[in-house]
Biopython code that builds the backbone (N, CA, C, O; Angstrom):
import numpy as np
from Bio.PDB.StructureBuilder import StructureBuilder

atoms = [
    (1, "UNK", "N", (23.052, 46.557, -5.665)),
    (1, "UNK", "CA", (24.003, 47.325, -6.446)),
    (1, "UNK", "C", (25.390, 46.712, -6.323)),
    (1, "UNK", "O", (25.735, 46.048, -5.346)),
    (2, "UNK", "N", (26.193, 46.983, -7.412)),
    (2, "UNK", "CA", (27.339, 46.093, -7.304)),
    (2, "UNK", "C", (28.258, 47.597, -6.774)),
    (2, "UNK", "O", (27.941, 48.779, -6.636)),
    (3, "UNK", "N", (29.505, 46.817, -6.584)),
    (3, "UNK", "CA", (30.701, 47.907, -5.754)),
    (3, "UNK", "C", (31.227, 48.648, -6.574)),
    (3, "UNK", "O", (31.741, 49.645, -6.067)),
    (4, "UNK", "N", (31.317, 48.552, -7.794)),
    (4, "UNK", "CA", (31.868, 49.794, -8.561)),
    (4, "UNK", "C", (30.765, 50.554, -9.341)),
    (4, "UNK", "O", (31.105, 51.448, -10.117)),
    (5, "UNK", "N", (29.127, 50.157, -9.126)),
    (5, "UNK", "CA", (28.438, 50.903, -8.874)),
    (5, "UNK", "C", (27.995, 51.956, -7.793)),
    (5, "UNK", "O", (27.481, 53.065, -7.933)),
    (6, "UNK", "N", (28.283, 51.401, -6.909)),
    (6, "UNK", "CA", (28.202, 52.773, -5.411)),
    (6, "UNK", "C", (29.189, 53.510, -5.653)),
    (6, "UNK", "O", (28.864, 54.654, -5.968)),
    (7, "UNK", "N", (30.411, 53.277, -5.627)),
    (7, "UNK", "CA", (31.629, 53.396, -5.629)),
    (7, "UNK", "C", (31.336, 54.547, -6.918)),
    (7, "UNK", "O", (31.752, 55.635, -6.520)),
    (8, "UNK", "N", (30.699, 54.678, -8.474)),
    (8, "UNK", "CA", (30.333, 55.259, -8.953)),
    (8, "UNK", "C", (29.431, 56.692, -8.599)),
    (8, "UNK", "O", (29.629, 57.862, -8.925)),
    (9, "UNK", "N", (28.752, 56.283, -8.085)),
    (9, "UNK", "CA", (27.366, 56.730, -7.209)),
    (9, "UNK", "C", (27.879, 57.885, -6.344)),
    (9, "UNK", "O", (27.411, 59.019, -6.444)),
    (10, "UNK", "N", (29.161, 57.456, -5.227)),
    (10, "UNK", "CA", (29.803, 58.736, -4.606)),
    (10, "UNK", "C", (30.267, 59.367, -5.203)),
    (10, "UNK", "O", (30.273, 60.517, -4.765)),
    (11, "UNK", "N", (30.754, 59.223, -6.142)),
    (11, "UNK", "CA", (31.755, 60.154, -7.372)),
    (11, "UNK", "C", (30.896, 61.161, -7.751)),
    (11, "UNK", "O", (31.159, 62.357, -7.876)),
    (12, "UNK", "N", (29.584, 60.448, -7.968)),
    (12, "UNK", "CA", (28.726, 61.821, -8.484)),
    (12, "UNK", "C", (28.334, 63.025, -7.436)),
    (12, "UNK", "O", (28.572, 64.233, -7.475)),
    (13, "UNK", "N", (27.590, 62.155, -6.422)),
    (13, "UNK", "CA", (27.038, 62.725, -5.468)),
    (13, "UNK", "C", (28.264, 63.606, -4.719)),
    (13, "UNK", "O", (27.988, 64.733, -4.308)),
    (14, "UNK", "N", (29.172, 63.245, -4.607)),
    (14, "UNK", "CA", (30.380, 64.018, -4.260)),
    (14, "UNK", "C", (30.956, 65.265, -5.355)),
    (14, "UNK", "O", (31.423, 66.341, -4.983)),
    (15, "UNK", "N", (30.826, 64.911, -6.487)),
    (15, "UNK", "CA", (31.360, 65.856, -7.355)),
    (15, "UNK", "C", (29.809, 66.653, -8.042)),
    (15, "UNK", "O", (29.965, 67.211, -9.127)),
    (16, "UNK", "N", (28.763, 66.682, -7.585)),
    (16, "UNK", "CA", (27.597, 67.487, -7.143)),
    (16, "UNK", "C", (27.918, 68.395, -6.062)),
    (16, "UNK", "O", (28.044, 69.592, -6.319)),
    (17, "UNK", "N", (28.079, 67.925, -4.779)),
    (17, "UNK", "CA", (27.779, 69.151, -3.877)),
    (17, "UNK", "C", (29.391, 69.725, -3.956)),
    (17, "UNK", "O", (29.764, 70.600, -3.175)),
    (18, "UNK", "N", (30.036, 69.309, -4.682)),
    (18, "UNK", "CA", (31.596, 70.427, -4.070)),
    (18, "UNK", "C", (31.055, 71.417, -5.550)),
    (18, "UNK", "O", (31.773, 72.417, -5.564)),
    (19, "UNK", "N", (30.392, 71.441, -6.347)),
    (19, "UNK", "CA", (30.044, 72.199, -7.415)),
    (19, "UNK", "C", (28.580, 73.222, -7.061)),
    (19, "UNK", "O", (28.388, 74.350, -7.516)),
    (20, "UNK", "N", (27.927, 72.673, -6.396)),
    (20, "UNK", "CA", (26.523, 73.365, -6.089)),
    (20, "UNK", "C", (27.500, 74.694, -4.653)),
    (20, "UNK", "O", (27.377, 75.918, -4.692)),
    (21, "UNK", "N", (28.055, 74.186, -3.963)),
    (21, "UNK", "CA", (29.128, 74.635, -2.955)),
    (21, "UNK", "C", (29.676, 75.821, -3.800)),
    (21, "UNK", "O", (29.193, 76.917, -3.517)),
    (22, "UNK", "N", (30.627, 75.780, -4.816)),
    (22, "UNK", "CA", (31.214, 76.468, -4.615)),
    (22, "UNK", "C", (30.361, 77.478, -5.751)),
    (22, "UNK", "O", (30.781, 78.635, -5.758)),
    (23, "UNK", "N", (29.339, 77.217, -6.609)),
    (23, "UNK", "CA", (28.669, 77.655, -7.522)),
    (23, "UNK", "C", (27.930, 78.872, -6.479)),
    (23, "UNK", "O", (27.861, 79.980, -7.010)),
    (24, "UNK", "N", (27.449, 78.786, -5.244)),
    (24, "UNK", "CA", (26.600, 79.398, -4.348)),
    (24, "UNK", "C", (27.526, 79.820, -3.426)),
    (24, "UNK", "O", (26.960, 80.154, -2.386)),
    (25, "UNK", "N", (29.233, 79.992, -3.365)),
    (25, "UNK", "CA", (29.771, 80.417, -2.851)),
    (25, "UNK", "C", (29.815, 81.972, -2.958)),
    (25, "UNK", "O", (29.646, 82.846, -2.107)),
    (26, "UNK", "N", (30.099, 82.023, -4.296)),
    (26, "UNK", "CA", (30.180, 83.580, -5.187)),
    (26, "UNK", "C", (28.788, 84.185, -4.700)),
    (26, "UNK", "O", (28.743, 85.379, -4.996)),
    (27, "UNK", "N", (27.689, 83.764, -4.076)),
    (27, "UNK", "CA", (27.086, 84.501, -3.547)),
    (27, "UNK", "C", (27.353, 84.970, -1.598)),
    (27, "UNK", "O", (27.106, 85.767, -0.693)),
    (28, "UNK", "N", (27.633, 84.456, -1.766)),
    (28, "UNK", "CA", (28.354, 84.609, -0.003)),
    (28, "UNK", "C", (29.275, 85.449, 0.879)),
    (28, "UNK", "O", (30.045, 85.124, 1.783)),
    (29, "UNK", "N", (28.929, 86.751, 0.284)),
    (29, "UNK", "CA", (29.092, 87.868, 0.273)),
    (29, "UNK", "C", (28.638, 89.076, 1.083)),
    (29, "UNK", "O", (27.568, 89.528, 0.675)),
    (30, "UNK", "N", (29.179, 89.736, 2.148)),
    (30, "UNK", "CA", (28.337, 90.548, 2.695)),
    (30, "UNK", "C", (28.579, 92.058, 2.013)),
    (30, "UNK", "O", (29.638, 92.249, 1.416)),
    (31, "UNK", "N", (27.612, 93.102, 2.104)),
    (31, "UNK", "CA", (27.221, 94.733, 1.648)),
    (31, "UNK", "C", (28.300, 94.875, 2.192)),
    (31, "UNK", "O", (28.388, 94.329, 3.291)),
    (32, "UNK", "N", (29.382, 95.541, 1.745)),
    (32, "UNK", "CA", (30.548, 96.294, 2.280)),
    (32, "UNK", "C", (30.524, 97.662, 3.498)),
    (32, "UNK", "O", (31.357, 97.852, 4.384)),
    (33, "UNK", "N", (29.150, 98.582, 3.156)),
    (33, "UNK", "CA", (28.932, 99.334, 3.853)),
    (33, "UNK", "C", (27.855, 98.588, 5.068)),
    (33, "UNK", "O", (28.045, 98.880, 6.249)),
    (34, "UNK", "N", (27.005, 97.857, 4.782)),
    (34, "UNK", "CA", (27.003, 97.219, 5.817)),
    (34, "UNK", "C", (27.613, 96.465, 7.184)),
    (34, "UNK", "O", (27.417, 96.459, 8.399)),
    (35, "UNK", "N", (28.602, 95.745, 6.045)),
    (35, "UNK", "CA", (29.645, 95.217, 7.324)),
    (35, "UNK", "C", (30.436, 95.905, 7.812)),
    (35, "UNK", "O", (31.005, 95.615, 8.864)),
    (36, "UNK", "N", (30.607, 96.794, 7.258)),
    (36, "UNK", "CA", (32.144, 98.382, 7.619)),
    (36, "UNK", "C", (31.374, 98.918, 8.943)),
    (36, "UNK", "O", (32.057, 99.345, 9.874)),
    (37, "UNK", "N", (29.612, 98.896, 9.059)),
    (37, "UNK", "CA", (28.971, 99.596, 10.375)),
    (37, "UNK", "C", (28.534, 98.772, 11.200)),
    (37, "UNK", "O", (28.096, 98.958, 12.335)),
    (38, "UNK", "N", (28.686, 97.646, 10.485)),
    (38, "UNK", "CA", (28.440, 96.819, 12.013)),
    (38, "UNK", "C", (29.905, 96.287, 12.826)),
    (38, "UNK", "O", (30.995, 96.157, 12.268)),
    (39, "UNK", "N", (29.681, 96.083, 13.958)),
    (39, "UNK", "CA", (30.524, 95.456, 14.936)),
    (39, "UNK", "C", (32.285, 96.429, 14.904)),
    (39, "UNK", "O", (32.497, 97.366, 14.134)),
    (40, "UNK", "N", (33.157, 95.974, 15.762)),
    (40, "UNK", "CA", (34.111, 97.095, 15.739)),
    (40, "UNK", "C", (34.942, 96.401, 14.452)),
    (40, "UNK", "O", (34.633, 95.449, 13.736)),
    (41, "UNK", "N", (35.871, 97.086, 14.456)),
    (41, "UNK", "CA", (36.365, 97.757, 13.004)),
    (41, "UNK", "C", (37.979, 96.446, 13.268)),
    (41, "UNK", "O", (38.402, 96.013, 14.340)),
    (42, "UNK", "N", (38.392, 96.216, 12.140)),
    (42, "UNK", "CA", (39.674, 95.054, 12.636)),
    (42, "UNK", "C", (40.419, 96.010, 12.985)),
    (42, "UNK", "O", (40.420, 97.194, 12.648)),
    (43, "UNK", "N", (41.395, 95.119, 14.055)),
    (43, "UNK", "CA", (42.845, 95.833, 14.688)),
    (43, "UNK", "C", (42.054, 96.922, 15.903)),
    (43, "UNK", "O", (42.814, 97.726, 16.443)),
    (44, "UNK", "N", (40.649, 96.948, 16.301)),
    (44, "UNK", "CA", (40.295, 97.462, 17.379)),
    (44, "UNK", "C", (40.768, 96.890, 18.478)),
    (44, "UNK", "O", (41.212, 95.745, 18.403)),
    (45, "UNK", "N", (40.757, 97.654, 19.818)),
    (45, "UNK", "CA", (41.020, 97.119, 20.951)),
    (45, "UNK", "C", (39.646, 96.654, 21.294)),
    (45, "UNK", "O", (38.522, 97.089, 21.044)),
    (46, "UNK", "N", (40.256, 95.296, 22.161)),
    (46, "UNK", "CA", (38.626, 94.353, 22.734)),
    (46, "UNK", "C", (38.354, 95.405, 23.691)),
    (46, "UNK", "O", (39.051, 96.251, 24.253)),
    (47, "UNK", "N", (37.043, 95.074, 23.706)),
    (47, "UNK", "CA", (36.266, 95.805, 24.909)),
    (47, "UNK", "C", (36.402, 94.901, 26.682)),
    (47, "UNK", "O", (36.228, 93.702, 26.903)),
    (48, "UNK", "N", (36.595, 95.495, 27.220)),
    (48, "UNK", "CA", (36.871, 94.933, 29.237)),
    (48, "UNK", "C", (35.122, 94.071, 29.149)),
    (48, "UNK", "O", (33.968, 94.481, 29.273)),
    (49, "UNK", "N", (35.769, 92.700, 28.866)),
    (49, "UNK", "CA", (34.457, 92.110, 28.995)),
    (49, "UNK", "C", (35.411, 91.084, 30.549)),
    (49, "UNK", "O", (36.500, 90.847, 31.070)),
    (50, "UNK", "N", (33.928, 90.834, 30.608)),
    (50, "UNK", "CA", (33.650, 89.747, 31.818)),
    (50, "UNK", "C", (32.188, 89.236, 31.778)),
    (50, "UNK", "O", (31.224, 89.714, 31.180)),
    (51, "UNK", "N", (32.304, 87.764, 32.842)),
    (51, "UNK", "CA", (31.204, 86.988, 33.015)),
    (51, "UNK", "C", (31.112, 86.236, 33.828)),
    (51, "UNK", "O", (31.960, 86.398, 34.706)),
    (52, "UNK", "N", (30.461, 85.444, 33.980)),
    (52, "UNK", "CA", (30.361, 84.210, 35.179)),
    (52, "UNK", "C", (30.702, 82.953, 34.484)),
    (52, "UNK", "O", (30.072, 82.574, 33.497)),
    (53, "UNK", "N", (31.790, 82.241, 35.041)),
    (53, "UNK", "CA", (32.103, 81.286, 34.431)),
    (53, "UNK", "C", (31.066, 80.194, 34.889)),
    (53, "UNK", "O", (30.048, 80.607, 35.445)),
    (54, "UNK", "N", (31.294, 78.261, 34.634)),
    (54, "UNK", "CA", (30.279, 77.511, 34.847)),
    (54, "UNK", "C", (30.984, 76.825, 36.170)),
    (54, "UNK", "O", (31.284, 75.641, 36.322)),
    (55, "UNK", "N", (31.137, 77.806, 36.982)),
    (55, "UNK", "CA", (31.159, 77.855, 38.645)),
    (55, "UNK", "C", (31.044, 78.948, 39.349)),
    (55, "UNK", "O", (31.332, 78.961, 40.546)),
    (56, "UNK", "N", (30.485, 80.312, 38.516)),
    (56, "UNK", "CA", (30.028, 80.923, 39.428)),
    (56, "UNK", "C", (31.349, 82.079, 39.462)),
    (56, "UNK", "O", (31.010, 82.959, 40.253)),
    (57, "UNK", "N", (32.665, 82.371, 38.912)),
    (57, "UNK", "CA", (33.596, 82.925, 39.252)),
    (57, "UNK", "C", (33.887, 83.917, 38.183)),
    (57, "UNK", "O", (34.223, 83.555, 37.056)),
    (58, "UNK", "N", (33.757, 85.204, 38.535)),
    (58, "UNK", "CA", (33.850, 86.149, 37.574)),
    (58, "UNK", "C", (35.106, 86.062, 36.696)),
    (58, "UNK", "O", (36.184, 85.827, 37.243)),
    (59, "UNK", "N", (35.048, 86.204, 35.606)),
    (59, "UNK", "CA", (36.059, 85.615, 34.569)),
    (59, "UNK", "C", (36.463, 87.086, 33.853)),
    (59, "UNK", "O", (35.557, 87.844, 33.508)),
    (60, "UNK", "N", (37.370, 87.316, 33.723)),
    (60, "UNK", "CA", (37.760, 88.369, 32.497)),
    (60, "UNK", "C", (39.008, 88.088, 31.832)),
    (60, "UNK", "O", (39.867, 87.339, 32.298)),
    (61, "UNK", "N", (39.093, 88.700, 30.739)),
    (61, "UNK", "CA", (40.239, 88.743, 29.287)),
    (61, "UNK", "C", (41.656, 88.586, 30.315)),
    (61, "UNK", "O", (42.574, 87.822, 30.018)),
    (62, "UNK", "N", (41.660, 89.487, 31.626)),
    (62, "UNK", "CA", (43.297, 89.123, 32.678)),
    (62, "UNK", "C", (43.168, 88.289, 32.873)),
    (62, "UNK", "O", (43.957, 87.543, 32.294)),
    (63, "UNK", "N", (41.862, 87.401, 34.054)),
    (63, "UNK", "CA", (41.734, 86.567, 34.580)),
    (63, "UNK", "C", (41.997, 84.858, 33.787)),
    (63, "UNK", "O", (42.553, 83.862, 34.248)),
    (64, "UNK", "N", (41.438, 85.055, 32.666)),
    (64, "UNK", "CA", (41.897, 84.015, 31.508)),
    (64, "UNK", "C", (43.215, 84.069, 30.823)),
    (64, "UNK", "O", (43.550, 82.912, 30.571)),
    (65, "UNK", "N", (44.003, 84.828, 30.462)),
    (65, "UNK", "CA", (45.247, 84.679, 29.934)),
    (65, "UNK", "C", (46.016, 84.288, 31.282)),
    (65, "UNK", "O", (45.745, 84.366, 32.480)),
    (66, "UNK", "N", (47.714, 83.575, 30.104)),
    (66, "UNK", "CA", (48.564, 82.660, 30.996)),
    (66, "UNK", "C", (49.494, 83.012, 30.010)),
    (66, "UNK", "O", (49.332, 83.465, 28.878)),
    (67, "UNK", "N", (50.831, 82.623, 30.858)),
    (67, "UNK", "CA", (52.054, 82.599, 29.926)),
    (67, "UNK", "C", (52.129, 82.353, 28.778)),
    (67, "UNK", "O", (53.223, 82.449, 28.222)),
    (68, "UNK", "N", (51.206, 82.034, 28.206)),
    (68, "UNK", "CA", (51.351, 81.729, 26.690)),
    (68, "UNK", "C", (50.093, 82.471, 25.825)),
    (68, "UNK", "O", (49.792, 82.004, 24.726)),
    (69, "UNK", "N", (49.417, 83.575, 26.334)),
    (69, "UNK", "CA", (48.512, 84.314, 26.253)),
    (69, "UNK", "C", (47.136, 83.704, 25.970)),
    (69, "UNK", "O", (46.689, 82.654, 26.431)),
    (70, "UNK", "N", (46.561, 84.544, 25.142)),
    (70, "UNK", "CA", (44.921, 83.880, 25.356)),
    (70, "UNK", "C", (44.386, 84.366, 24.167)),
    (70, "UNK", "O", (44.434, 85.544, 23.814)),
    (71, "UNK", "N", (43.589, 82.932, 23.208)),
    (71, "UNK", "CA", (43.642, 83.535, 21.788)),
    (71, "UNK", "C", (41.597, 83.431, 22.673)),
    (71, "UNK", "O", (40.949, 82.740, 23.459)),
    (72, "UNK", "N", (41.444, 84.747, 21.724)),
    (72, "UNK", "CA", (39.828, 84.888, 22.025)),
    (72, "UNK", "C", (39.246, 85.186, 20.157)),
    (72, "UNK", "O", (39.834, 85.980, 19.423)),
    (73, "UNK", "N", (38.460, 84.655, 19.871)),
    (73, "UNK", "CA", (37.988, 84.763, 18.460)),
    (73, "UNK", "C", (36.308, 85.833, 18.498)),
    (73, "UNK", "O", (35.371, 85.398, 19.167)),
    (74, "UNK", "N", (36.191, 86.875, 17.892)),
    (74, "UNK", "CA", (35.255, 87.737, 17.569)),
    (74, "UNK", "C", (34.627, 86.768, 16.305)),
    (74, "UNK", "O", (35.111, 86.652, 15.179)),
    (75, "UNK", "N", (33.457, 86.142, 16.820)),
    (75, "UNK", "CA", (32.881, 85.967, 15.385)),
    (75, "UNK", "C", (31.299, 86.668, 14.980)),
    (75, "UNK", "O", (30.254, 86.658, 15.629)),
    (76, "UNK", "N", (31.555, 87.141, 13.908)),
    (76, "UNK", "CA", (29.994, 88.126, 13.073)),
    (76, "UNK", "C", (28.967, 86.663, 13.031)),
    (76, "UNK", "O", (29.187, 85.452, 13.044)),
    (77, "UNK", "N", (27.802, 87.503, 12.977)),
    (77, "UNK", "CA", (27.119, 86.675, 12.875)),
    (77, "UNK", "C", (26.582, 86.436, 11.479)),
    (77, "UNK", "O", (26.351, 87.453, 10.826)),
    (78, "UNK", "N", (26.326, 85.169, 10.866)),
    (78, "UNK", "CA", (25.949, 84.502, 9.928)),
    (78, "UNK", "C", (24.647, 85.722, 9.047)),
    (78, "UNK", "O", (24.341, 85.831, 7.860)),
    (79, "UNK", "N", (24.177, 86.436, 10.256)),
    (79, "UNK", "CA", (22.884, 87.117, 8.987)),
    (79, "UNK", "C", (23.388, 88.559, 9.162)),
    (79, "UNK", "O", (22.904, 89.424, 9.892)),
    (80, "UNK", "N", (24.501, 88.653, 8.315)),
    (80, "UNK", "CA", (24.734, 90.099, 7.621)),
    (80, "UNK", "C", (23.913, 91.115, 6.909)),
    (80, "UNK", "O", (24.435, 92.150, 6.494)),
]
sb = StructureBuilder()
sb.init_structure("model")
sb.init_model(0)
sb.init_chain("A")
sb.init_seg("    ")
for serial, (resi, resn, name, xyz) in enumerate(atoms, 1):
    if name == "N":
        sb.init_residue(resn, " ", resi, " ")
    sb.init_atom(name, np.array(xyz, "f"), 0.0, 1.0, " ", f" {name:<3s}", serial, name[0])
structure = sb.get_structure()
């Protein structure tokens, strides 16, 4: 294949999946009353978690923050 044939070739294949992407985006959507009952609600307070860190040392939300605080991310899970 010559170079402004490949070079062709990504153009498509590239301007395929950002279209199949965002075509199947508009489905990507969770049940509103579904997601409203699962997991806590935004602007809740975290729950007093703790664990064992990978030495053995009980870890919690105090024990991890520092002067510059401590960003912790809640993420849902993928099957809504």
């Amino acid at each position: 294949m010559h170079l402004n044939q490949m070079s062709w070739l990504r153009k498509v294949c590239r301007t395929f999946i950002i279209t199949a992407v965002a075509g199947l985006a508009q489905f990507a959507c969770a049940d509103s009353e579904t997601a409203a009952a699962w997991g806590p609600s935004i602007g809740t307070t975290a729950p007093l978690l703790s664990a064992l860190d990978q030495d053995g040392k009980q870890q919690n939300l105090a024990s991890l923050s520092s002067t510059n605080g401590l960003l912790f991310v809640f993420n849902r899970s993928v099957d809504w």
